[in-house]
C-alpha positions as a Markdown table, in Angstrom:
| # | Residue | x | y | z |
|---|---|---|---|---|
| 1 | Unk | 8.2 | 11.0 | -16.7 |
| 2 | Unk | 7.9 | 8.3 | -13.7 |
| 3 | Unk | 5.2 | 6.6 | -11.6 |
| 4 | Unk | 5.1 | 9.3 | -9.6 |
| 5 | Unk | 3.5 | 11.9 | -12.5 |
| 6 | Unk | 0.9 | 9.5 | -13.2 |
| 7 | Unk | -2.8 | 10.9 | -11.6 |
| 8 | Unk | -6.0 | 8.6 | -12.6 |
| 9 | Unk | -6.7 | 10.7 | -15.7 |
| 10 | Unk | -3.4 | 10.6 | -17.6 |
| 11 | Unk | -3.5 | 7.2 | -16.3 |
| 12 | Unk | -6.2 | 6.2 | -18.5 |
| 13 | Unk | -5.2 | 8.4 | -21.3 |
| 14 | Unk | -1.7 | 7.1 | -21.5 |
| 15 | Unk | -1.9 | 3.6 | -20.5 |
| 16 | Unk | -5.3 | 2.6 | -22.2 |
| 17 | Unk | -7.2 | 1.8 | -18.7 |
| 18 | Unk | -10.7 | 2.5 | -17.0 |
| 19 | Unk | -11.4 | 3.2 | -13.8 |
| 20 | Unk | -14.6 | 1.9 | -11.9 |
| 21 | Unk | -15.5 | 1.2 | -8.5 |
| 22 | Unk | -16.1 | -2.4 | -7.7 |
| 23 | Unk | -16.6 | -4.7 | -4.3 |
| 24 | Unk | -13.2 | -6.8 | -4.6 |
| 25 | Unk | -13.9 | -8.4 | -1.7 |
| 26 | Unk | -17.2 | -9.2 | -0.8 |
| 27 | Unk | -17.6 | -12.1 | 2.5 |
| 28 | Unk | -14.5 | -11.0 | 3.4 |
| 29 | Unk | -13.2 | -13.4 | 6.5 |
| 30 | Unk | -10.9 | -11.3 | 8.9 |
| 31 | Unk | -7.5 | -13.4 | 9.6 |
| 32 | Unk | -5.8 | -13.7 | 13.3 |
| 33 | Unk | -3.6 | -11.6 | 13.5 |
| 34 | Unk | -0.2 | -12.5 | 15.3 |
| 35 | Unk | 0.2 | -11.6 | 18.8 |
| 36 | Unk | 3.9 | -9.5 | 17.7 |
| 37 | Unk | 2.0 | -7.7 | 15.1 |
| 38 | Unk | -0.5 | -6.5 | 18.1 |
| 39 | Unk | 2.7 | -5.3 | 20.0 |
| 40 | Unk | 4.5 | -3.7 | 17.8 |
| 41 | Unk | 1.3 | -2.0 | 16.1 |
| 42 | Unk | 0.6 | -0.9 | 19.7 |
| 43 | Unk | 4.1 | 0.2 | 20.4 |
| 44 | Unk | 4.3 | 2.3 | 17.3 |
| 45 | Unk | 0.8 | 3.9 | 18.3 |
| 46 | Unk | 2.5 | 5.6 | 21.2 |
| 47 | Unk | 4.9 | 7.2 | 18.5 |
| 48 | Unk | 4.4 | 10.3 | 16.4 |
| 49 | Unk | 4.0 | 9.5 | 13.1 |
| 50 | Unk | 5.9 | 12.8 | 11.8 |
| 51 | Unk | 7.0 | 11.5 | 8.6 |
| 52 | Unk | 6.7 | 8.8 | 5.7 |
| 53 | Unk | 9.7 | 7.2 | 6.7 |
| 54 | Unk | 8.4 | 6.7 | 10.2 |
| 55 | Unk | 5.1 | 5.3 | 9.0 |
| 56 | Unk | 6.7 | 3.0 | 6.6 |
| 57 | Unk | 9.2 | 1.6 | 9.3 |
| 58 | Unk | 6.6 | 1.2 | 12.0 |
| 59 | Unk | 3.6 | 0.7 | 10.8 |
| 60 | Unk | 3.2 | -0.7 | 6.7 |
| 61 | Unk | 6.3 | -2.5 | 6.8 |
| 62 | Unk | 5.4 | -5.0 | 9.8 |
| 63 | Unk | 2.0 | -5.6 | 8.5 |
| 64 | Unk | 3.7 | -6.7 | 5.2 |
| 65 | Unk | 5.9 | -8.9 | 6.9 |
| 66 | Unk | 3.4 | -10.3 | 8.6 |
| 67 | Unk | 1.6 | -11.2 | 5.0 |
| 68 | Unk | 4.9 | -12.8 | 4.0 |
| 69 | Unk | 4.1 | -15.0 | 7.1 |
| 70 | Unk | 0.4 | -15.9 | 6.3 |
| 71 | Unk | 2.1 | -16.8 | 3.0 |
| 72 | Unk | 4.3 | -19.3 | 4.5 |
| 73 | Unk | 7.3 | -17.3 | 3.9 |
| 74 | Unk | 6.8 | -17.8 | -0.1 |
| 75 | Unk | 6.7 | -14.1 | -0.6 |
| 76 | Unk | 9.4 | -11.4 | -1.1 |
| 77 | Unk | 8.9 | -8.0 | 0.3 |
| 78 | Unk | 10.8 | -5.7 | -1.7 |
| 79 | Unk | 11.6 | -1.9 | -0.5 |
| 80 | Unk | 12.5 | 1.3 | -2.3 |
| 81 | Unk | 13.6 | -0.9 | -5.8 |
| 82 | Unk | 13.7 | 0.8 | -9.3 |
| 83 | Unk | 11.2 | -1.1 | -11.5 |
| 84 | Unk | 12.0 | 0.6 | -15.2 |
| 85 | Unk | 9.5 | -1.6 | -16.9 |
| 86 | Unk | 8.6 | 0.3 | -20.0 |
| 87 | Unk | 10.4 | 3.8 | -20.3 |
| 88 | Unk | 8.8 | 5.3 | -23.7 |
| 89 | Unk | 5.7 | 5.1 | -21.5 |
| 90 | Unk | 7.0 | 6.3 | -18.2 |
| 91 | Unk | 6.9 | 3.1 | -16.6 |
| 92 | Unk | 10.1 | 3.9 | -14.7 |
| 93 | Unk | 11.4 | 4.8 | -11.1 |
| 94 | Unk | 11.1 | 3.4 | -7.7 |
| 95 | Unk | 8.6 | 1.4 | -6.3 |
| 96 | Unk | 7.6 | 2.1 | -2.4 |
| 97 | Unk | 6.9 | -1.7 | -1.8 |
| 98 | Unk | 6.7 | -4.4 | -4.1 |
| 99 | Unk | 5.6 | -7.7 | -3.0 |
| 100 | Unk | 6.3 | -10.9 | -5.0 |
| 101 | Unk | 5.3 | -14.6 | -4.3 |
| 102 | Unk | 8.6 | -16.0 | -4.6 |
| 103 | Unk | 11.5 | -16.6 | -2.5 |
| 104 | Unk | 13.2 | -14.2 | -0.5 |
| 105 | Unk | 15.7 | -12.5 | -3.2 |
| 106 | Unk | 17.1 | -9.1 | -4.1 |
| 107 | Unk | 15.6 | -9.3 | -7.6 |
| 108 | Unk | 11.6 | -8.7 | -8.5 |
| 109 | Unk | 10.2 | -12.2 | -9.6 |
| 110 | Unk | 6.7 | -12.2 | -10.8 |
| 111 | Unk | 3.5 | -11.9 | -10.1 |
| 112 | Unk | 4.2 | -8.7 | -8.5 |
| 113 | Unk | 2.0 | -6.6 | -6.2 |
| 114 | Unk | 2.5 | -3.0 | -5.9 |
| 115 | Unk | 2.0 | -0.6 | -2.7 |
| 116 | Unk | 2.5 | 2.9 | -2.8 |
| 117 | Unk | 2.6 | 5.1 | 0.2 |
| 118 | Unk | 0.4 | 8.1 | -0.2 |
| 119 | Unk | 2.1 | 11.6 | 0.4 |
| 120 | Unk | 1.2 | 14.0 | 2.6 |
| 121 | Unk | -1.9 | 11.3 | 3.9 |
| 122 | Unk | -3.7 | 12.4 | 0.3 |
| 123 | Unk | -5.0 | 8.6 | -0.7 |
| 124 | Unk | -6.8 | 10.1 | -3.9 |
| 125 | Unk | -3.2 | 11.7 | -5.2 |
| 126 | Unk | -1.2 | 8.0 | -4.9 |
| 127 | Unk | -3.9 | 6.2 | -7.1 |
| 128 | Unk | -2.6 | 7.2 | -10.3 |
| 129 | Unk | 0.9 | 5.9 | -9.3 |
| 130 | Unk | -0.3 | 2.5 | -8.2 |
| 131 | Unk | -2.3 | 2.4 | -11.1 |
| 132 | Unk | 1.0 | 3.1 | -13.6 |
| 133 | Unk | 3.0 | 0.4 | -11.3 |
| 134 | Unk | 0.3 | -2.0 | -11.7 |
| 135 | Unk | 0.1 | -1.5 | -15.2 |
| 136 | Unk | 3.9 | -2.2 | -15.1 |
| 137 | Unk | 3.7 | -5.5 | -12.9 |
| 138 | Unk | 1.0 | -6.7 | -15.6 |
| 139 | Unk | 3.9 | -6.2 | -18.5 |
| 140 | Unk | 6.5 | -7.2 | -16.4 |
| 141 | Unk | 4.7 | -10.5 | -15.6 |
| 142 | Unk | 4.1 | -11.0 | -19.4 |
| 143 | Unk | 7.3 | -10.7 | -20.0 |
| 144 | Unk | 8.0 | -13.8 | -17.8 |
| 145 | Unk | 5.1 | -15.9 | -19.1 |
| 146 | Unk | 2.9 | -15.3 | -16.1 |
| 147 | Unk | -0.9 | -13.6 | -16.8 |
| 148 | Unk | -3.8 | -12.9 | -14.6 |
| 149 | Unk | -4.4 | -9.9 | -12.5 |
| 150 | Unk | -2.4 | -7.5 | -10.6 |
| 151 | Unk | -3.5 | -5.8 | -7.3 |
| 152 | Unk | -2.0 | -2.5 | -5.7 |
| 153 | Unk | -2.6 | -0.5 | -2.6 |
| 154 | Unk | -2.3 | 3.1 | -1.6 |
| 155 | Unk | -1.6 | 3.6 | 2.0 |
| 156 | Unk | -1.0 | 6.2 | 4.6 |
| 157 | Unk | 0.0 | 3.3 | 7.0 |
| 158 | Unk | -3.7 | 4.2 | 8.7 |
| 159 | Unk | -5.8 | 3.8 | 5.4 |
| 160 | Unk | -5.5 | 1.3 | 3.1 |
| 161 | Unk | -7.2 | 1.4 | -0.5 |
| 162 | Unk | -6.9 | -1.5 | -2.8 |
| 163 | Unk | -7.0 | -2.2 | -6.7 |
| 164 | Unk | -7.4 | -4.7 | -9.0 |
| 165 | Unk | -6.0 | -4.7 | -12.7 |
| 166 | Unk | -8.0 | -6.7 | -14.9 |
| 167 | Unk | -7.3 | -6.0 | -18.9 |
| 168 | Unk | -8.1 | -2.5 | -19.4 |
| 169 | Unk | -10.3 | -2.5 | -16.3 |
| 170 | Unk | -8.8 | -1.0 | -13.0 |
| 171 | Unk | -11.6 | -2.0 | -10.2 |
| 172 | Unk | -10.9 | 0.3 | -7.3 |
| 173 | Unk | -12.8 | -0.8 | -3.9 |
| 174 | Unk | -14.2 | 1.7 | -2.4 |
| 175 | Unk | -13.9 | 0.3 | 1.0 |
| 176 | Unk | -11.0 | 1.9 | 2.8 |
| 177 | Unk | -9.4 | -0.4 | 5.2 |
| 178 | Unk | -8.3 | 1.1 | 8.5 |
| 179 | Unk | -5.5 | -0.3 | 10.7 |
| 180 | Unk | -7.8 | -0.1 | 13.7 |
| 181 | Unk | -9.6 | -3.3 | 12.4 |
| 182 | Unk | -5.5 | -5.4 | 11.3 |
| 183 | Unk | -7.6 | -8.6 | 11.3 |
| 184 | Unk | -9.7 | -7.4 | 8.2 |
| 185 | Unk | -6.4 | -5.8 | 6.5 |
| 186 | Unk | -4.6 | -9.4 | 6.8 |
| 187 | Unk | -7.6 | -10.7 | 5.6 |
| 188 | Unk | -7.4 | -8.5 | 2.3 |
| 189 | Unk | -3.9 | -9.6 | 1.5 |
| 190 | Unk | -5.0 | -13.4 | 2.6 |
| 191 | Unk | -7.9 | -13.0 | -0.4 |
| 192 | Unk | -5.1 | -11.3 | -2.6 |
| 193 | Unk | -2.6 | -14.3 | -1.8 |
| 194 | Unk | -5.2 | -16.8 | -3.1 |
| 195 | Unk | -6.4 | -14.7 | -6.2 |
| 196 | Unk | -2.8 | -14.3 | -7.3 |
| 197 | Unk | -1.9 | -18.2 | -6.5 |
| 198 | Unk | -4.9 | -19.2 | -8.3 |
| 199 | Unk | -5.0 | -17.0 | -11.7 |
């Protein structure tokens, strides 16, 4: 069993969590967003999108780096890693994205942030497996004397969805973010930046 198995049920059966709906970021300020981000979001947008790969390249992984900017570089952007946190539990595989403030090395440093990109556009189907990474990144910080809580996203590059691990309590928000409106999506991770800086 990986990540990848997990759907929001088994979720909460195996890992002990509840699910619940919640505003995670109400006032939410919208954040400039950098002229090259609005050229190359515009070049890709003449571009079919005909698979993940595509969307990660053009789309997900120049907004994230991006967010590494707004974070003054301090944050790592990690792609495609195995994060075997906690096997007997099936807290194993490979992570999509995982996004880390620290400096820019080849290792996962905690706090950790997980993404997942959502197959075949299904948003709904990637929760579980954002949930179980998150889950992971809470242990995983532990482990490393760092507490507080953990956010994930599930994306299809167009349609963003966030989380929030608190405890046992996974807040999703049911406002999906859409890359039309960037400057609200970079104000999301800016909110995420402080909340994880902070706690």
């Amino acid at each position: 069993m990986a990540y990848a198995d997990f759907d929001i049920e088994m979720a909460e059966t195996r890992l002990g969590v509840i699910v619940h709906t919640a505003d995670l970021f109400p006032d939410l300020v919208a954040h400039p967003v950098p002229t090259w981000l609005i050229d190359q979001l515009k070049r890709a947008s003449t571009l079919p999108f005909v698979s993940e790969k595509a969307r990660s390249e053009l789309v997900i992984s120049p907004i994230l780096l991006a967010v590494r900017e707004m974070s003054a570089d301090r944050m790592s952007v990690l792609s495609g890693i195995r994060f075997d946190v906690q096997p007997d539990q099936g807290l194993v595989g490979e992570c999509d994205f995982l996004l880390s403030l620290s400096d820019p090395l080849p290792v996962v440093r905690p706090p950790v942030i997980t993404l997942v990109e959502a197959k075949k556009q299904d948003i709904d189907a990637g929760l579980g497996q954002c949930i179980a990474q998150m889950v992971a990144a809470r242990i995983f910080n532990e482990r490393h004397g760092k507490s507080g809580p953990v956010f994930g996203c599930v994306t299809t590059a167009e349609i963003w969805q966030f989380l929030r691990l608190d405890g046992p309590d996974v807040k999703l928000d049911p406002t999906r973010r859409l890359i039309s409106d960037v400057a609200e999506l970079l104000g999301v991770f800016e909110r995420i930046l402080e909340q994880t800086e902070t706690d």
